[in-house]
N, C-alpha and C positions, 0 to 999 in steps of 0.2 A: 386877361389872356394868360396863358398858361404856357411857359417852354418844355418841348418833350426835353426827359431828361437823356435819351439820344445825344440830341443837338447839343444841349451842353456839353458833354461827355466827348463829343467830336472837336467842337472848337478848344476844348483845353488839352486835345489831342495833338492840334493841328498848330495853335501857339507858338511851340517851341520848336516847331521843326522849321517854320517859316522865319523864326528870330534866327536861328543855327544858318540857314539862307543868306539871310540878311550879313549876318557876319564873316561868311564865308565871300559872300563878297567884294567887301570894303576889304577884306585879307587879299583878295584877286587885284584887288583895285593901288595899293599900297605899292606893289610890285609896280616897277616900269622902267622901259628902257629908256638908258643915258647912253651920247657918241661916246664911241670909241674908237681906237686907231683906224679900224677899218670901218667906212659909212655903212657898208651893207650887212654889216652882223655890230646890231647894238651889245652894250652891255647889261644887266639889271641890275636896280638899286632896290634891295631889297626895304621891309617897312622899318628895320634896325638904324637905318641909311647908309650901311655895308654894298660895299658894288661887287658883282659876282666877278673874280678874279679870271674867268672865262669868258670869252666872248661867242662862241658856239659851243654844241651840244659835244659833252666828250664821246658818246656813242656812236653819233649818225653823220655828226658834224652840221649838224643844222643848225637855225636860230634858237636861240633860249627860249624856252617857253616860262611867261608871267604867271601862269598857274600850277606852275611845281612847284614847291619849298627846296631848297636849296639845301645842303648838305653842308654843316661847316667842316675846316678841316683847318685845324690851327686857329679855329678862329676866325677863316676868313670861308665864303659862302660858294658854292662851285655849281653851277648851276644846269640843270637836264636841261632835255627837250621831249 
């Protein structure tokens, strides 16, 4: 049996984009909220184990959102929404 060379040419296409997935991930996953003074707006501890020195959004003033990268600033990690 014979593979169209198509098909290969697709899977070694498709490879890295699904690994880059995969990592982007476990990078989502790494991020998570720890209490903070106030119960209803956690903190995040990023995958560094740096805790984001905010505990809501400096723009809308909402919860942090686990899927932005955080912004260091001196070193320490400031977190969107």
């Amino acid at each position: 049996m014979r593979v169209r060379p198509i098909l290969v040419a697709l899977a070694w296409a498709i490879a890295p984009a699904a690994a880059l997935g995969v990592l982007v991930a476990a990078a989502a996953l790494a991020q998570r909220y720890v209490p903070g003074a106030d119960s209803t707006r956690p903190r995040l501890k990023y995958a560094d184990s740096l805790t984001s020195i905010n505990d809501r959004c400096i723009v809308t003033h909402n919860q942090l959102n686990p899927r932005i990268d955080p912004v260091y600033v001196n070193g320490v990690p400031v977190g969107f929404c």
